[in-house]
C-alpha positions, 0 to 999 in steps of 0.5 A, a space after each residue: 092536899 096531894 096525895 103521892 100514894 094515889 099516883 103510884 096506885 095509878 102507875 099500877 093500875 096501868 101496869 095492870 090494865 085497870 082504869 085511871 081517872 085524872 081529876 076533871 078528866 074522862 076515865 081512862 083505860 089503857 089501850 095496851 095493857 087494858 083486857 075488860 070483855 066487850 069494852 068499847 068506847 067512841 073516843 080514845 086519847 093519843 099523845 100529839 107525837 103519835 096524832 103526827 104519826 097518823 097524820 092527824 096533827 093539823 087537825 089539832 084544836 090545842 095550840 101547845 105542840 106537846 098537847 094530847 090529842 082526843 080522836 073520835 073514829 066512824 065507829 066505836 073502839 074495842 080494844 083491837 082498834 085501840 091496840 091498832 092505833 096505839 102500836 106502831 108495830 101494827 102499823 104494817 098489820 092494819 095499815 088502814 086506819 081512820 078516818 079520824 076526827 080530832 076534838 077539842 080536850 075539856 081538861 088539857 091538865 089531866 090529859 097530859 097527866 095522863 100522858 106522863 103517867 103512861 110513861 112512868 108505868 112503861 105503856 103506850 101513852 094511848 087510852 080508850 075514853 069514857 070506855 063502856 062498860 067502865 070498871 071503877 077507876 083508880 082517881 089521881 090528880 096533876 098536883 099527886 103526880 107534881 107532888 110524886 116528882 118532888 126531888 126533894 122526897 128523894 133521900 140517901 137510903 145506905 152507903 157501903 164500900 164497894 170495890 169495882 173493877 175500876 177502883 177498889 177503893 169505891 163506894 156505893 151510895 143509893 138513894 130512894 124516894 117514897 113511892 117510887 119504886 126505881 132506886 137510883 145509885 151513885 158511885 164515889 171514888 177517891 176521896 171527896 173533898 169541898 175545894 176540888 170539883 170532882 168528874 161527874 158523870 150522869 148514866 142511865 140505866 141500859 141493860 142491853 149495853 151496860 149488862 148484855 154487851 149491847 152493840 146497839 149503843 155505846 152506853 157500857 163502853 162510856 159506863 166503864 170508860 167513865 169509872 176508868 177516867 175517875 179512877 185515874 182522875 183519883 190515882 193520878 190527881 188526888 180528885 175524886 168522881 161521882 157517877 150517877 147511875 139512873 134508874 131511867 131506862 131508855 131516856 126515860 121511856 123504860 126497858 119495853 118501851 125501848 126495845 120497841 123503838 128498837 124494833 122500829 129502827 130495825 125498819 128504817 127509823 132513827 131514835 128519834 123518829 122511832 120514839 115519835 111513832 110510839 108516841 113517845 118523847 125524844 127526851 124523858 130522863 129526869 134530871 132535877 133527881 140527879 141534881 138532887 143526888 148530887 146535892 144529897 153528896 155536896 157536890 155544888 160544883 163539877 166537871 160534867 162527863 158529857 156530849 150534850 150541851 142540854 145535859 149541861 143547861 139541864 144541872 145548871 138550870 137545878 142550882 148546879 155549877 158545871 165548870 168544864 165539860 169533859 167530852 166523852 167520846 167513844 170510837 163507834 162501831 158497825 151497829 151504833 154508827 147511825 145510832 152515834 150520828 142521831 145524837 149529833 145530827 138530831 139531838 145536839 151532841 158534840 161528836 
């Protein structure tokens, strides 16, 4: 049977360095948190978007275009080269690197296990392969980390009143899963009702816009924007809304990971592209929970707060009716404008 517990011990082990073995995969040390003396290893494991970053996507043996890729170099990995190979931001320090040959992967499942638990621990999805010396590895499966997903070990925690800003009136609901750690939070304001479709809106969480007043991006204006317009909708219309705050850093990449493509777009790079050249996916925000958090409130129906159309398809595909979507567009400023034209260009927003 699965076992949760062994995924979140492995999200730990990587956090710290320590070495994971999927099930009938290789063990794996991670390339960046990763401090073994002396290690070395001929082969590493690098996510496909990074593989294209090194020019090395034609040279893969897997037909599915999000498959990892396992290179082997001339010589041997220590850690170092593997830091290298993984950290866009040392692309400009160590501009040479390679050759590199891509070989075929014995266990395509465990490898993009891998991949996503490197996600889920906020490291670089890069990895030394079968390193020497080995430290004993923390064992986990593809059906542990299905299982770790599972919406349906999410449950409503508590709930309090919780006057805000925006509405005096509102309350708080947080949810929580067993073994994960991050406890996503709803707020509810006006009084809920079964025969009217209330204003949803679905924000992840952003600690430079939401907390620090980041001008990077627009997500603390559309935060209170989204509270003021159900605030209103309650005051005005006798309706009610939910805003779900996420607990998803970055879409999904989380808070370090998002500072680096930060830093990447501080050298040119868009959000997409600098996502890519961390390996990183464009979209990684787990929408089945959000679906299962308006569940957990009865909310079989709504009206979306939302640009993206893929938001949309996302809660839809999960069993929940969208009726409306409500544009929530927000005037740019100088530092968002590129940031407001990605969305629209590359990712499908209607701005």
């Amino acid at each position: 049977m699965p076992n949760t517990r062994r995924v979140a011990l492995a999200i730990d082990a990587l956090r710290h360095g320590w070495p994971i073995r999927v099930e009938k995969g290789p063990l794996l040390l991670p390339a960046e948190t990763g401090f073994a003396p002396g290690v070395r290893a001929a082969r590493m494991l690098i996510s496909a978007a990074r593989a294209a970053t090194l020019k090395l996507a034609n040279q893969r043996e897997a037909a599915v275009p999000e498959s990892p890729v396992l290179i082997r170099g001339a010589e041997p990995f220590d850690l170092d080269l593997a830091r290298a190979v993984a950290d866009p931001a040392l692309d400009l320090l160590r501009p040479f690197k390679g050759p590199f040959a891509a070989e075929p992967i014995g266990a395509p499942d465990a490898a993009r296990a891998a991949m996503e638990l490197a996600r889920l621990a906020g490291v670089l999805p890069a990895f030394l392969v079968d390193p020497e010396p080995a430290g004993e590895p923390q064992v986990v499966s593809p059906a542990d980390l299905a299982a770790w997903k599972d919406p349906l070990r999410l449950i409503v925690a508590t709930r309090a009143r919780l006057p805000i800003a925006a509405s005096e009136d509102a309350e708080i609901v947080a949810f929580r899963s067993a073994d994960d750690m991050r406890e996503h939070v709803a707020i509810v304001i006006g009084r809920q009702t079964g025969d009217r479709a209330p204003l949803v809106r679905l924000h992840s969480e952003c600690l430079t816009g939401d907390v620090l007043g980041s001008l990077k991006c627009d997500c603390g204006p559309q935060l209170d924007a989204a509270l003021a317009a159900m605030a209103e909708e309650a005051r005005e219309n006798g309706g009610w809304g939910v805003l779900l705050y996420l607990r998803q850093e970055g879409r999904g990449i989380g808070l370090i990971n998002k500072l680096r493509a930060y830093r990447l777009q501080d050298q040119g790079f868009d959000t997409v592209d600098a996502n890519n050249r961390l390996g990183l996916p464009t979209e990684a925000r787990d929408f089945p929970v959000a679906a299962r958090m308006l569940g957990l409130l009865g909310v079989r129906w709504l009206r979306l707060m939302t640009n993206n159309p893929e938001k949309v398809a996302a809660l839809e595909a999960e069993g929940v009716t969208v009726i409306e979507r409500v544009p929530h567009q927000l005037p740019p400023n100088p530092h968002n404008v590129r940031y407001l034209e990605t969305k629209r260009d590359r990712a499908g927003h209607l701005l």
